[in-house]
C-alpha positions as CSV (number, residue, x, y, z in Angstrom):
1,X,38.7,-82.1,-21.3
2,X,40.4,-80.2,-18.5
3,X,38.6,-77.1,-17.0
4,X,40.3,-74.0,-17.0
5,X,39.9,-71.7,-14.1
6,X,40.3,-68.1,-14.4
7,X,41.3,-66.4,-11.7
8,X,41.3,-62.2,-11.5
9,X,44.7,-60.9,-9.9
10,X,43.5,-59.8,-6.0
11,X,44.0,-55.7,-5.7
12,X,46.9,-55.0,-3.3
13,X,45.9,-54.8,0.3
14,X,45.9,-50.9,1.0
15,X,48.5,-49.8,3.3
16,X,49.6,-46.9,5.0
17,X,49.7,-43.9,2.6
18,X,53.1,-43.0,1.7
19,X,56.0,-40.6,3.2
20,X,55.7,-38.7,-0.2
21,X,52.2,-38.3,-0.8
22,X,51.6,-37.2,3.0
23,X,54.5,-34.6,2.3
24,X,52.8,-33.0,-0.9
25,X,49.4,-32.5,1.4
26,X,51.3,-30.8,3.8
27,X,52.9,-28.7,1.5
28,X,49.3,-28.4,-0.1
29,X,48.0,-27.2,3.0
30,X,50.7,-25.1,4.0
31,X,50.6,-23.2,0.7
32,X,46.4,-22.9,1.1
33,X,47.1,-20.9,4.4
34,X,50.0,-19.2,3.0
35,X,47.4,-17.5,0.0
36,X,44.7,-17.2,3.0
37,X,46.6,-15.4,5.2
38,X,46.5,-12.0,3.7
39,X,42.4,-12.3,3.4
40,X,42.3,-13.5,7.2
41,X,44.3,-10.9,8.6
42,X,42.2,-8.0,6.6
43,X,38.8,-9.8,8.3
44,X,40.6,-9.8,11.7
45,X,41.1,-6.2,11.5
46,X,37.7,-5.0,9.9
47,X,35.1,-7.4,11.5
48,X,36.8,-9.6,14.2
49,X,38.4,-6.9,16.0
50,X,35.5,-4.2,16.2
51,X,32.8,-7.1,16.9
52,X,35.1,-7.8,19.8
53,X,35.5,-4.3,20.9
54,X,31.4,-3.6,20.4
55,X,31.2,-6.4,22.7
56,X,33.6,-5.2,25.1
57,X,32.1,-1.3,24.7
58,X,28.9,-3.0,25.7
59,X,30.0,-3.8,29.4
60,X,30.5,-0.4,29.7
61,X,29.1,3.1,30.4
62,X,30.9,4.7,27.8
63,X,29.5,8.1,26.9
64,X,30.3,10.1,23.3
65,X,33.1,12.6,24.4
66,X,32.7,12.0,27.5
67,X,35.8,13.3,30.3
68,X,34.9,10.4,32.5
69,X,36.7,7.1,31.6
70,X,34.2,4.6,31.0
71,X,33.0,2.0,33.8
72,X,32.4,-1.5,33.5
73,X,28.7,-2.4,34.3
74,X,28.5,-6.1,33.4
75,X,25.0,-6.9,31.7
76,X,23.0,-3.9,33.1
77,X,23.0,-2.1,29.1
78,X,21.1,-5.9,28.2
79,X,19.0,-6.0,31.5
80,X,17.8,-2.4,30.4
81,X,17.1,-3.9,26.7
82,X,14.8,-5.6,28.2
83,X,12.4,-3.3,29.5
84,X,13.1,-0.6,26.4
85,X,9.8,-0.3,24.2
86,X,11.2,1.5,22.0
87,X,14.0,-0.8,21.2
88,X,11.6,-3.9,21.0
89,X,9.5,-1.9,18.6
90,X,12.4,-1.6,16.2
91,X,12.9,-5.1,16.1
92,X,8.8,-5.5,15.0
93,X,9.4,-3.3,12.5
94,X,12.5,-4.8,11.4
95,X,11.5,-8.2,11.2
96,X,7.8,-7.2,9.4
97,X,10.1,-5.2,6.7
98,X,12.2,-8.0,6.2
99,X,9.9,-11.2,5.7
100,X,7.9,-9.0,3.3
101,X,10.7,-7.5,1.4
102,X,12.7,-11.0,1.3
103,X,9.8,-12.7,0.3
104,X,8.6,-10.4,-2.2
105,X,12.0,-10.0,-4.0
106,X,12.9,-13.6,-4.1
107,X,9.3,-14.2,-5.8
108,X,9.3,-11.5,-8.0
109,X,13.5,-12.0,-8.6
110,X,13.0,-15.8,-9.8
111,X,10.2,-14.8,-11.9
112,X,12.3,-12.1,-13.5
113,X,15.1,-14.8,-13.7
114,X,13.7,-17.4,-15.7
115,X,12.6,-14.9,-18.1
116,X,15.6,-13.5,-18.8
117,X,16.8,-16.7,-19.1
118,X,15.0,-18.0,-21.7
119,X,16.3,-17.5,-24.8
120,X,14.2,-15.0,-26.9
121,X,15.2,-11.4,-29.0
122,X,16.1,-8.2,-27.2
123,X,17.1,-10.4,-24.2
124,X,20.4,-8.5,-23.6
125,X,18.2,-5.6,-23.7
126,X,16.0,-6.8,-20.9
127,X,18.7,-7.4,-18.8
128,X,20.6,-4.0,-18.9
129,X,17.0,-2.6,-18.2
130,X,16.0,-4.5,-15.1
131,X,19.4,-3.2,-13.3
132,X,18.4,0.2,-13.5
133,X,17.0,0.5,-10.3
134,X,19.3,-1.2,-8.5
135,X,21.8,1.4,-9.9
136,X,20.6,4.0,-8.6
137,X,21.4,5.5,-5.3
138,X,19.2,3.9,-2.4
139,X,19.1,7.7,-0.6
140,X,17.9,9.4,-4.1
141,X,15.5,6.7,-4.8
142,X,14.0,6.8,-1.5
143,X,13.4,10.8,-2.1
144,X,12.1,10.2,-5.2
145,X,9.5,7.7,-4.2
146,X,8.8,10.2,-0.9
147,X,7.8,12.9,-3.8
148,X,5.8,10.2,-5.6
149,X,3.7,9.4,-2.3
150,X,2.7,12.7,-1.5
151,X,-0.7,12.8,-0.6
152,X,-0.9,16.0,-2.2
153,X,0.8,16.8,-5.5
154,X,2.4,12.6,-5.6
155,X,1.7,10.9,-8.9
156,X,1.2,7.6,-6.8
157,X,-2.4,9.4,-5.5
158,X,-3.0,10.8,-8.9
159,X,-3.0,7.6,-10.6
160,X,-5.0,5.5,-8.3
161,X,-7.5,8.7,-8.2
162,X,-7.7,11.0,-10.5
163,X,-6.8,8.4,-13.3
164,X,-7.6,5.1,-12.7
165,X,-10.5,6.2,-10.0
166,X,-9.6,3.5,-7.7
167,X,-9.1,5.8,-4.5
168,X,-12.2,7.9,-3.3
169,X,-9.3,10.5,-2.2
170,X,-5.5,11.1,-1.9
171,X,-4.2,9.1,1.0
172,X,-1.2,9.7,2.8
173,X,1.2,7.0,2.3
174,X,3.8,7.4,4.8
175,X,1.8,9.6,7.0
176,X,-0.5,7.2,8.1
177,X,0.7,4.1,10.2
178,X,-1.2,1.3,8.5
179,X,0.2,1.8,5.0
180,X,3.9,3.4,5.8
181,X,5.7,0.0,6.0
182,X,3.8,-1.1,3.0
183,X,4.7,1.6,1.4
184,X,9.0,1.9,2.0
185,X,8.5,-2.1,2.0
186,X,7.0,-1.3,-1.9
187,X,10.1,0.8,-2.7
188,X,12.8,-1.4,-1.3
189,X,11.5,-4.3,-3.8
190,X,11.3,-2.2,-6.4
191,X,15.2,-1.1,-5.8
192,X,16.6,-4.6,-4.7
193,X,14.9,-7.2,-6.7
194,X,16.8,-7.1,-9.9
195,X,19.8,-7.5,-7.2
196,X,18.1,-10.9,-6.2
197,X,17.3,-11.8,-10.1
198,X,21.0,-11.2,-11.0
199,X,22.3,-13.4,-8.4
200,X,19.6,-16.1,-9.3
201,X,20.3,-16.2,-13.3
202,X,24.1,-16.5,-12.5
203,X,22.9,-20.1,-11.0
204,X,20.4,-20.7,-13.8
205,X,23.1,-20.1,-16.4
206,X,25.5,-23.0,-14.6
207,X,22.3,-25.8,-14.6
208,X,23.5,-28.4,-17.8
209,X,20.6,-28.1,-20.7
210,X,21.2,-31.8,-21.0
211,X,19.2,-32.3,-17.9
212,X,16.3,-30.3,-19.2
213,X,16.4,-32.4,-22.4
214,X,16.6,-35.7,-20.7
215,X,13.4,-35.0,-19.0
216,X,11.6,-33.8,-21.6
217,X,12.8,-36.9,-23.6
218,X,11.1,-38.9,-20.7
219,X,8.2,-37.1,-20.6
220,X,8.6,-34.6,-17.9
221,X,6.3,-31.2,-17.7
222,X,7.7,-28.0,-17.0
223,X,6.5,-27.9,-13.8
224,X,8.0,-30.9,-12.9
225,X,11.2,-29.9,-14.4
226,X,10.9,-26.9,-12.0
227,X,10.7,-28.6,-9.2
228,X,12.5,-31.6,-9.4
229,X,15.9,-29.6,-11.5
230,X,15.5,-26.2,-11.4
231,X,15.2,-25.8,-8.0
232,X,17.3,-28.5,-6.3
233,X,20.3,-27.2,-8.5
234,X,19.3,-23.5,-8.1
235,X,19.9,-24.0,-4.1
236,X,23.4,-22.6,-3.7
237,X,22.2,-19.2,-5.6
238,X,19.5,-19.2,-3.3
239,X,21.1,-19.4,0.2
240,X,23.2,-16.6,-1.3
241,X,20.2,-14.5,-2.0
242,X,18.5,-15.0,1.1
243,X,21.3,-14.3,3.3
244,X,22.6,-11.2,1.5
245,X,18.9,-9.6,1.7
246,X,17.8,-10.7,5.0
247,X,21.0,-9.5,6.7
248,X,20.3,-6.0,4.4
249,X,17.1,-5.7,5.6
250,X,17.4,-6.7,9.1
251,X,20.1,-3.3,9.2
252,X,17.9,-1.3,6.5
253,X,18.7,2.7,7.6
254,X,18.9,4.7,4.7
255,X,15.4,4.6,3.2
256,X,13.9,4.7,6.4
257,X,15.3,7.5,7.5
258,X,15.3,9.6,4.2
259,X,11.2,8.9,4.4
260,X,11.1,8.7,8.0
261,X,13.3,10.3,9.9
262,X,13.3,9.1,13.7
263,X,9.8,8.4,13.9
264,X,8.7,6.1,16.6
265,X,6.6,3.9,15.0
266,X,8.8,3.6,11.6
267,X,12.1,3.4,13.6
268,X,14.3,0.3,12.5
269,X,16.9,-1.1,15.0
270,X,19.6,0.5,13.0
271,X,18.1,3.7,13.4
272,X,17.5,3.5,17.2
273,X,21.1,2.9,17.3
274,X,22.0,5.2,15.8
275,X,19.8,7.8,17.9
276,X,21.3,6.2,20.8
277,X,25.2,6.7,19.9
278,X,24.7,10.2,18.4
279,X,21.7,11.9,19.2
280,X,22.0,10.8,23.3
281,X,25.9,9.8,23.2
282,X,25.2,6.9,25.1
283,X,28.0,4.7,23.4
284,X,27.6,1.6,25.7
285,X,23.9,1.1,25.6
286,X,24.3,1.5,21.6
287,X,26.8,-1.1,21.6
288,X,25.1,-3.4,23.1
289,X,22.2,-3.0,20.9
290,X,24.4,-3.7,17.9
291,X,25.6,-6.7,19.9
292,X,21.9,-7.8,19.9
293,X,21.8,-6.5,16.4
294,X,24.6,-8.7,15.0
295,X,22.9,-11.9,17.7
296,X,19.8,-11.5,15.2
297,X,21.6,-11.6,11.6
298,X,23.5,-14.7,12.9
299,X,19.9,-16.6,14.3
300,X,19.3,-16.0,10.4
301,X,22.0,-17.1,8.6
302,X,21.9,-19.9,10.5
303,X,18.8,-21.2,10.1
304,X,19.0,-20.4,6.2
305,X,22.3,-22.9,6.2
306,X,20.8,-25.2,8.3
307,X,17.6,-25.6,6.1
308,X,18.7,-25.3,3.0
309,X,21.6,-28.0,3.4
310,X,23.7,-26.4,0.8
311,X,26.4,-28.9,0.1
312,X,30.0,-28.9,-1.6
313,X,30.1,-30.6,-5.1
């Protein structure tokens, strides 16, 4: 008996792509920066173009309506950054209000998250009421929590001591320079977290429930499910989170100065800035501290990309 021999038909050796198909990925590409070109022309003109002229301004000695033409200076405005106190306080503050209040709203924002993602009655309820207070206006709910920490009609001090009897006597909050960053820290979680939660159920709505079944079906506990699905997948939404409220906090202004004011020891590095342009109309010194300013949010965003390792499906 003969053997038969079966032999599979080779694949085509692969050559060089054809005239055609490199044609429709030019076209492809072509059209791509055709659709982009409106959106890259807007962010030359709103963000480009003024981060160049900050930059520029910063060189200078330009003074706020001043009849003298500005004079370049080189890097004296950053050699006298140095050596400004005040300056290098506002980044302390700065950076102590934004690890606690990033921290403390992605915590408290997850938590919030995979509750109102679980499927239970009332849950559309839930999450129309947790957006409340990021609806309302950061400048009135900043004055309303300055009323509520008055140290001496405040509900905040009448709770914890005439109620609950957990305070000898009234305290005040914002007066007193070992609680006042805990305390506008305490109101800008209580605004901004259901911002954080919003953003992190919109990537908790896109993770497949197949994958929570399959590991259940081999045995896996919730906690593992956490960790090993939840959050690998949950990434993207993060990054997202992160970077929007760390690059909000690290400019923060509003509630600061609506329960502060200019105060030294509460004064953010927006705020100094803003002294420094309008209060002393020293234009080029306050450009260069927004230069610094913006140097900061980039360090940031790039470590957050870096570390998280956010990839493209």
């Amino acid at each position: 008996m003969s053997e038969v021999v079966v032999t599979r038909p080779r694949a085509p050796a692969a050559g060089p792509p054809r005239a055609g198909a490199l044609s429709l990925a030019a076209r492809q590409a072509r059209l791509a920066w055709l659709f982009l070109a409106p959106s890259l022309v807007v962010v030359l003109l709103v963000a480009i173009f003024p981060l160049l002229q900050t930059v520029a301004l910063s060189l200078t000695n330009a003074r706020l309506a001043s009849p003298e033409p500005a004079r370049f200076v080189g890097l004296s405005n950053y050699a006298a950054l140095l050596g400004d106190y005040l300056f290098w306080q506002s980044i302390g503050v700065t950076l102590r209000f934004a690890v606690i209040t990033v921290i403390g709203e992605f915590v408290l924002g997850l938590l919030i998250a995979l509750l109102v993602n679980a499927q239970f009655r009332g849950r559309g309820l839930v999450r129309a009421a947790m957006l409340v207070p990021w609806a309302i206006p950061t400048v009135i709910s900043a004055q309303m929590w300055k009323w509520m920490y008055n140290d001496v009609y405040g509900v905040v001090n009448d709770l914890l001591v005439a109620t609950l009897g957990l305070l000898p006597a009234n305290v005040a909050w914002l007066a007193a320079p070992t609680t006042s960053l805990a305390a506008v820290a305490l109101v800008d979680i209580w605004k901004t977290t259901p911002f954080v939660a919003l953003l992190l159920l919109a990537g908790l709505q896109v993770i497949p429930e197949e994958l929570y079944e399959a590991a259940r079906v081999d045995g896996a506990s919730a906690l593992q499910q956490f960790v090993q699905i939840t959050l690998p997948l949950l990434r993207p939404a993060i990054l997202v989170a992160l970077v929007f409220r760390t690059l909000d906090a690290l400019r923060v202004f509003d509630v600061f100065y609506v329960m502060f004011g200019e105060r030294p020891d509460t004064m953010t590095m927006a705020i100094y800035n803003q002294e420094t342009i309008v209060a002393f109309a020293d234009v080029g010194y306050g450009a260069a501290i927004s230069t610094v300013i913006f140097l900061i949010i980039g360090i940031f965003v790039v470590a957050y990309v870096t570390v998280l390792r956010v990839e493209a499906p």
